[in-house]
N, C-alpha and C positions, 0 to 999 in steps of 0.2 A: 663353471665348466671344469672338465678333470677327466684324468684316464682312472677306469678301474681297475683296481688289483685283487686277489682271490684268496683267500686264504682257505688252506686245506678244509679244516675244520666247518666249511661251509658258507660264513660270511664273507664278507670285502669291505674296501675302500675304496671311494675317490678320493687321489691324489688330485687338491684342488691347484689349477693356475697359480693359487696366489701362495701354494706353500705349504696351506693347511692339508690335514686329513681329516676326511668326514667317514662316518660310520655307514656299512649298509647291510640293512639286514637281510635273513638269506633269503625269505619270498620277493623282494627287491630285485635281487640280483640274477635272479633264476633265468631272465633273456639275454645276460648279456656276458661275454668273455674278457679273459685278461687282456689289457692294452684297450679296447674296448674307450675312445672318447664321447662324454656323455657332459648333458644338461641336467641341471639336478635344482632341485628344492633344497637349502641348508638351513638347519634349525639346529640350535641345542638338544641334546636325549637327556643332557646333566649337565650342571654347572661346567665349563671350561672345555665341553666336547660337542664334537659336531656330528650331525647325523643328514645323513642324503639319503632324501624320498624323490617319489614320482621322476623316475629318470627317463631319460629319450635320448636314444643314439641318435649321435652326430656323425661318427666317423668306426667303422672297422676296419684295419686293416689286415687283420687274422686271415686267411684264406682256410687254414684245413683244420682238423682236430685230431685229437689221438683217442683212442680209446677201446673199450671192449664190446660187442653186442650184445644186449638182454635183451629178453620177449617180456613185456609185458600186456595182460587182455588181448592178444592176437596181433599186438603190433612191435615194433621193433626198435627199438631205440641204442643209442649208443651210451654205454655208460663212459664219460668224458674224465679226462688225465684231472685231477682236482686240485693241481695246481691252476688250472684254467680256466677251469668252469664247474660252477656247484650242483649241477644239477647234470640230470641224463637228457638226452635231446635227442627226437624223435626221428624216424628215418626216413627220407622217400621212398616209398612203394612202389614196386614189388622188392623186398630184401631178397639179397640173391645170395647172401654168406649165412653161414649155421648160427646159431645163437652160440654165445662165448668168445667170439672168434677176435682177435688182436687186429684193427684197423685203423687204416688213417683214413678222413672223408674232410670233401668238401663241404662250407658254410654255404646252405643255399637260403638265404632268410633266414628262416627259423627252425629249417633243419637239415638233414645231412643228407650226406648220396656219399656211398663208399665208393673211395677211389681204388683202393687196394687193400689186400689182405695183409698180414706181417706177420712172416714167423718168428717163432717163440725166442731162437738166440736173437733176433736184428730188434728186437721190441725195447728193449732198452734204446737203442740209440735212437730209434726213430722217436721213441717218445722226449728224449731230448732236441730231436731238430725239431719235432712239430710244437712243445710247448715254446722256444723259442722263437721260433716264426723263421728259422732259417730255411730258406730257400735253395731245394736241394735240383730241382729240375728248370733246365733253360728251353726259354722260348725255342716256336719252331724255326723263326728268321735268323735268331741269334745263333743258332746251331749251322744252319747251310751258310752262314758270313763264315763262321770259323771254321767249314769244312773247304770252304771256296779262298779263304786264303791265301794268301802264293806273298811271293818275296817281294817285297818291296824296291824301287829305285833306290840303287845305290851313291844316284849320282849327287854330286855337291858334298857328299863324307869324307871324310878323311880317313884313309886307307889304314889302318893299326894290324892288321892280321896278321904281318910278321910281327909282330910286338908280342910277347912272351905273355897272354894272360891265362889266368887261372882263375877256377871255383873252387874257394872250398864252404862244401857243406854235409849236411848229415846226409848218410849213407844210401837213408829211403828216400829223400828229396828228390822231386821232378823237378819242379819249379826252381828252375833257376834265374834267379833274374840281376847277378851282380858279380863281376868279374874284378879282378886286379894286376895289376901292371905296376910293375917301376923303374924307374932309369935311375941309376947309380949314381952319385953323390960326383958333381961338378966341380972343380976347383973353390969354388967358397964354399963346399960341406955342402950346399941342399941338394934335397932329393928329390924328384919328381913323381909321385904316384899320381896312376891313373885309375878312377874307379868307372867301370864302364859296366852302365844301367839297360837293361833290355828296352829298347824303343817301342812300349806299348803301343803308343798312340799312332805310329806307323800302320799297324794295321786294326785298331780299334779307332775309329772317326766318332768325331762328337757325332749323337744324335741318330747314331748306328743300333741296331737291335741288340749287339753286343754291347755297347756303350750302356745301352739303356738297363741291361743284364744286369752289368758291373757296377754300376753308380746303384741300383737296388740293393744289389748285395754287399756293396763297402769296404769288402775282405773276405780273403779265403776263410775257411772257419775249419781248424784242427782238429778235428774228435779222437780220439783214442782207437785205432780198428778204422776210423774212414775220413778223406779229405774233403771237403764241399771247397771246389775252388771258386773262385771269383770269375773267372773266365775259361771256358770247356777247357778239354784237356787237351785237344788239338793245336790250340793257343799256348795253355799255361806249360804243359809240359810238352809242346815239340816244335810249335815255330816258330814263338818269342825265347824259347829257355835257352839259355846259352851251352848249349853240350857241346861237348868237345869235338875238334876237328869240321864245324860246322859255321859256315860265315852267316852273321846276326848283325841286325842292326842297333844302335846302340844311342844314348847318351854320355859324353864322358866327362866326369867331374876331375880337372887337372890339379891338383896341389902340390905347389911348390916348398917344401917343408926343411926350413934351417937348421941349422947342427943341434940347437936350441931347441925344437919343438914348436918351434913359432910358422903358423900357413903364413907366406910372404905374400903367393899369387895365385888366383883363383882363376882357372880359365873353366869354361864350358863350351863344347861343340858335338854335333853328332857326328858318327864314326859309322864305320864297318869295322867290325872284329872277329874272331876267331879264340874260341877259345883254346888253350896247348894242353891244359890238363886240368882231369876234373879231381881235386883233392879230398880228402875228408878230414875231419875236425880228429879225431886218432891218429891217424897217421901224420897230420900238421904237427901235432901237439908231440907225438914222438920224436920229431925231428928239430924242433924246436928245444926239446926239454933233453933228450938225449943222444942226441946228432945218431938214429937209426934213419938210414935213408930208404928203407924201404919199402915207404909208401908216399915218395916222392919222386918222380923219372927225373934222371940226370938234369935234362935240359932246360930245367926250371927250378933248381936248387938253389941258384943264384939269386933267383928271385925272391924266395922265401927267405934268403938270407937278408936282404935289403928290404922287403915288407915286413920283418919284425925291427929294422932299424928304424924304420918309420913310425912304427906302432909305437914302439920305445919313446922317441922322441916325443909323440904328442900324447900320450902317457904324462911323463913329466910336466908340459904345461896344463893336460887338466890337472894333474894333484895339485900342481900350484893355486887352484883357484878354489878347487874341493869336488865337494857336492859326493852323490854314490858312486860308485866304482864296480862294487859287486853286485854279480846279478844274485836276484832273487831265486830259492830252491824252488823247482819245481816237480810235482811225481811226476814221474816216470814210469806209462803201465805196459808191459810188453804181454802181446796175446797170441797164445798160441795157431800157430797158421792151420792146423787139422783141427781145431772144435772151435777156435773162435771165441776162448773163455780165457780170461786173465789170471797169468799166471807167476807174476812177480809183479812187485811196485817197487819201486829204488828212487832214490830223489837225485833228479839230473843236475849234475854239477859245470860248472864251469872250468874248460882246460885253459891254458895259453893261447891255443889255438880259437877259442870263441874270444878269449880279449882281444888277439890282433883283430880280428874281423869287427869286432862291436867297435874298437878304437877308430879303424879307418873310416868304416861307417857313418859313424858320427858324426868324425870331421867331413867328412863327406856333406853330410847334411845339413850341419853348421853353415858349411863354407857357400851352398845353394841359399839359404836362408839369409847369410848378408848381402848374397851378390843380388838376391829379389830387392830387397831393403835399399841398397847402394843407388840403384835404380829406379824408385818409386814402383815398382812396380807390384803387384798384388801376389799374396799366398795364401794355400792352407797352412799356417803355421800352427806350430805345438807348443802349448805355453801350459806351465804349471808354476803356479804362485807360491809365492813363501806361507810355511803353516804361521796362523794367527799366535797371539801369544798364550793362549787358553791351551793350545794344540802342544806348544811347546812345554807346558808346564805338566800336563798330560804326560807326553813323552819322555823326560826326566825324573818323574813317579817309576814309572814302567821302567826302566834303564835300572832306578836302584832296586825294582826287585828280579832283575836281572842277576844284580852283585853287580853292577856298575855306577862309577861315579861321575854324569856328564858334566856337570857343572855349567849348562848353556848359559845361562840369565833370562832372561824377559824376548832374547832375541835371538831367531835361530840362522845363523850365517851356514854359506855353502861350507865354507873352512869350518866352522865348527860342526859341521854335521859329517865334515870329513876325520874331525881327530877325534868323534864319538866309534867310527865306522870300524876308527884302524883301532879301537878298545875291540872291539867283540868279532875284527873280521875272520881270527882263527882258531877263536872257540868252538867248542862242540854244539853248542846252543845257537851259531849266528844264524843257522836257516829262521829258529822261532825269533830271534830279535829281529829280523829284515822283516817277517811277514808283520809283524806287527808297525815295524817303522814306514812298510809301504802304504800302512790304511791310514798313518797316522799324518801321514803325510797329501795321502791324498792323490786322486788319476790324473794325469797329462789333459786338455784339450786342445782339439781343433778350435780354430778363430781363426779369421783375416787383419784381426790385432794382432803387430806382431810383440810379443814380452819374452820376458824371462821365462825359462825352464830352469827350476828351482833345483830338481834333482840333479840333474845334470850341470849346473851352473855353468850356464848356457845361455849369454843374453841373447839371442837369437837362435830358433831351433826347429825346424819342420821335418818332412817325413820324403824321402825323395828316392829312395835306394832300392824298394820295394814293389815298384809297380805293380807286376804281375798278380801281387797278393793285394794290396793294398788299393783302393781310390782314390786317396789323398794323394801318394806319390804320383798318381797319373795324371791327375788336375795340376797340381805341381809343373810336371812335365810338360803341359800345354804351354802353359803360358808362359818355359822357357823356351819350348820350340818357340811359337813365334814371335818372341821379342828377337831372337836368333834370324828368323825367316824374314825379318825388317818392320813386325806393325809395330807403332809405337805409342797405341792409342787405349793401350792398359792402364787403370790407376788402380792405385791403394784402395780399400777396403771396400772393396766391390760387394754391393747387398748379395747376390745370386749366389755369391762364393761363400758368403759367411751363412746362406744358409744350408746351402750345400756341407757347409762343417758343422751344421749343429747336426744334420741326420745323421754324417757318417759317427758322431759323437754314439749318437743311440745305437746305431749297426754294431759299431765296436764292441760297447758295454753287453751288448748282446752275444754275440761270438763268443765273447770271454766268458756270460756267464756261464752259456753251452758249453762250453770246453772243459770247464771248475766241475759242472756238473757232470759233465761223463766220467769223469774221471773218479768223482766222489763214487757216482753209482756203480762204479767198475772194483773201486777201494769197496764198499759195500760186501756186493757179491763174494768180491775173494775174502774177507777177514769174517763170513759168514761160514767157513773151513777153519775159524783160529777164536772159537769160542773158548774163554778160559785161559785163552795164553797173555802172558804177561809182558809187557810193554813197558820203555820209558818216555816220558813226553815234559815238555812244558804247556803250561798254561799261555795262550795268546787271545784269550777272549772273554769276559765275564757278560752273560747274557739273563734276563729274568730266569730262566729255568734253570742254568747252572751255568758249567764251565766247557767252554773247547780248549778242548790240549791236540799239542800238534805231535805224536810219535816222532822220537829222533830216528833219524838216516833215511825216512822214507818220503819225507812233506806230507802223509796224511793227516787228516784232522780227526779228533771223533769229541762225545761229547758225555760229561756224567750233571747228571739229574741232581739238582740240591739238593733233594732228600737222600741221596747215596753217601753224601760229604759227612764227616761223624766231625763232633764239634759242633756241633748246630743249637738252637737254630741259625740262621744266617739273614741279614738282611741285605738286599743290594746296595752298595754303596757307586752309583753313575758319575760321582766324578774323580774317584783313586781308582775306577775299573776295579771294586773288590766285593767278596763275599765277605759280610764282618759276624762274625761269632763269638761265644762267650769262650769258647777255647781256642777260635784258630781262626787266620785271616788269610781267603786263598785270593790272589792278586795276579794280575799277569804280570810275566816270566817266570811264577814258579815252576819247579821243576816236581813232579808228581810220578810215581810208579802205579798203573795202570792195568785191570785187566779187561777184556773183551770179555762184554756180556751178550750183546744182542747186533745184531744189523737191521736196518730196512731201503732195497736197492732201490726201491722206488722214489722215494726221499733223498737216496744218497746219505743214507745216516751208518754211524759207527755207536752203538752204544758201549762207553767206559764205568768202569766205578773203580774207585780206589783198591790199589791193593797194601 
């Protein structure tokens, strides 16, 4: 048993249960799609490889397809997205679209029925929501619950709306779903912030049509040009979001935080709040870094002043322990609002203003993750493991061809992955050493075990802050409402919950890959205008066909062809991640000058060769 995967070129795989991959050829595959869980025959084709015949679907979960219409012999088929499917798949009768025409359709058996047509600019994104299986339209139930929703009882909260909170987030954000508060440092120095979380579950009930929406979809999913939320927008952005001068209902995580940086006391209770002003990450960061008060009202200045003394504070005790600190770069594609074509890429950086908020957050989340723990009581927790020591020895290869010297040993500590960090964190290079320290290090998951989170060093750590986007936080939010509402017949590692976190595992990894992907195919299109132009980049990948280098200041990736590399021949060397040749050995973190040869948007590719 195994899911299929598709490779352009025509053939696939099953990814078998037990780890392996078997071979399949393309007359094989020709009924069936990516994700696609199947029964298979497994033999040898050659010594040490496997090969999967005679398959039979067990399970699709794919709903729709992408693709173009071709006539063939009088009938109609859909020539299909070939990351997904290797073949063209025939239409139900009568076709009612022109031949050529860009469509999405639905899986009926064994063949299609067009849902809708797609024009020419939207066919890139749609061909990324449908090869990823995200889920762009809600139910009809789940639409009239969040059109029929109304305000919750506020009784049994504790009343906060005079209490000074704020949002700050990016400009374009609806979804608001996380406010702050702080009372001013008491006679022994601590300070009390409040982090007050939109009360999802208030008006999404387990077992509700919306419920049922959002546990399918796992997380909003960001695309470049469009948002797919998790919950309609009636929800996400206007009765759960905490906009200003509007009373919301709330979770609040209390922390008591000493001159020290140390959480003393952890309270949680539901609130009514109100938010007093809605900030933005610029204008935080200006008044923070430059005391311009401009894009702060008066009567929350105070505030901002004592939620960066907080932040400060527990700042200090994570570096004391270690682990990353910097966020990873990420593009940045800004698209023109009149054609809807991108028109710059810039790599989004990190202010002041994103570390208070990631700081609080955190501890935010931390501090929900012991009080679950403290209690026996169950979570989605976020645990990422220490890298192996094969992973470490990897990662300090890569470091000296950086020009660094980490000196780790056999064994990679949060503290030592902290004083690798503050080598390279304000060089011009750190975005290409992060992207490569995040794969080397490996994704976060969901479990009902709770462990360490490695990056973060974090013995304890889940996801709580983010409801409105997120699943995990909502599930989370259940089971502290009602340990709060009085049941007390919750335990630790509940089966239902840990399987509820292996899916959202898959949702996620999917989201993101959609996301990486629009964004490549968007980087595509635009440097399809920058044939010839010269570039600098590092080396963050050594793959059989060549190198990915990542262009400095922008986080794009692109890639050149081993036969482009002079020096050659070259053989792959998989465990120093290098090309090795009789004159020249390219390695990641080299630093390479680069020109644009080709694109292709469909792939999301950037062709490089050396310049």
């Amino acid at each position: 048993m195994g899911r299929i995967s598709v490779h352009p070129r025509g053939f696939g795989f099953v990814e078998l249960d037990s780890g392996e991959t078997a071979f399949v050829s393309p007359p094989d595959l020709n009924a069936f799609v990516k994700g696609d869980r199947v029964s298979a025959e497994i033999g040898e084709s050659q010594p040490g490889k496997l090969a999967a015949t005679s398959l039979q679907l067990v399970e699709r979960t794919r709903r729709e397809l992408f693709g173009t219409t071709v006539t063939r012999g009088g009938r109609g088929y859909v020539r299909v997205d070939r990351e997904v499917a290797n073949s063209d798949w025939p239409l139900v009768e009568p076709v009612n679209v022109p031949e050529g025409t860009v469509v999405v359709a639905a899986i009926e058996g064994q063949k299609l029925r067009v849902l809708r047509a797609v024009a020419d600019a939207d066919a890139s994104l749609e061909r990324v929501i449908v090869r990823h299986g995200i889920q762009s339209e809600y139910a009809d139930d789940a639409l009239a619950e969040a059109r029929a929703a109304t305000a919750v009882s506020f009784a049994g909260r504790r009343d906060l709306r005079e209490t000074p909170f704020v949002t700050i987030d990016a400009p374009v954000s609806r979804d608001l779903d996380d406010a702050l508060a702080v009372l001013p440092a008491a006679p022994d120095g601590a300070i009390r912030v409040l982090v007050a979380i939109a009360d999802v579950d208030s008006m999404v009930p387990v077992g509700s049509g919306l419920d049922r929406e959002a546990r399918a979809r796992g997380t909003s999913v960001y695309l470049a040009g469009r948002v797919l939320p998790m919950l309609p927008p009636e929800l996400s952005e206007q009765a759960l979001s905490l906009l200003p001068g509007e009373d919301r209902p709330a979770v609040v995580v209390e922390l008591r935080i000493d001159p020290e940086g140390g959480v003393r006391a952890i309270d949680l209770y539901e609130a009514l709040i109100r938010s007093h002003a809605r900030l933005d990450y610029d204008g935080v960061a200006a008044f923070l870094d430059q005391s311009d008060p401009a894009g702060i009202p008066e009567p929350v200045r105070d505030t901002m002043r004592w939620l960066r003394t907080a932040a400060a504070r527990i700042a200090i005790t994570r570096g004391a322990r270690g682990g990353v600190t910097i966020m990873r770069e990420e593009a940045y594609v800004s698209i023109d609002a009149r054609t809807g074509e991108p028109s710059k890429i810039v790599a989004r950086e990190s202010t002041s203003a994103h570390l208070l908020v990631e700081r609080l957050m955190v501890a935010a989340n931390e501090a929900v993750a012991r009080w679950l723990v403290d209690r026996g009581l169950p979570g989605v927790f976020r645990v990422h493991p220490a890298p192996d020591e094969r992973s470490v020895s990897s990662l300090a290869a890569w470091a000296r061809n950086f020009g660094f010297e980490p000196g780790f040993g056999p064994v990679l500590t949060p503290l030592s992955l902290a004083a690798f960090e503050a080598q390279f964190a304000s060089s011009s290079i750190a975005p290409a050493v992060s992207n490569v320290l995040g794969r080397v290090l490996g994704p976060a998951r969901y479990t009902v075990h709770p462990g360490l989170h490695f990056g973060l060093a974090a013995p304890l750590y889940l996801h709580f802050t983010s409801p409105i986007r997120r699943y995990a936080d909502l599930a989370v939010h259940r089971i502290v409402k009602a340990y709060l509402g009085g049941v007390r017949d919750q335990h630790a590692g509940d089966e239902a919950l840990e399987a509820l976190a292996v899916s959202l595992n898959e949702l996620a990894y999917r989201a993101t890959k959609a996301e990486n992907e629009r964004v490549r195919m968007l980087a595509a299109r635009l440097f399809a205008t920058k044939i010839n132009e010269p570039f600098r980049g590092n080396v963050i990948a050594v793959k059989p066909f060549g190198l990915v280098v990542q262009l400095v200041g922008m986080a794009v990736t692109g890639t050149i062809a081993t036969e482009l590399l002079p020096g050659g021949p070259f053989r792959r060397d998989g465990v120093r991640q290098a090309l090795i040749g009789p004159e020249h050995t390219y390695a990641i973190g080299e630093p390479i000058d680069v020109v644009v040869t080709g694109t292709n948007e469909d792939l999301g590719r950037i062709d490089l060769a050396p310049r």
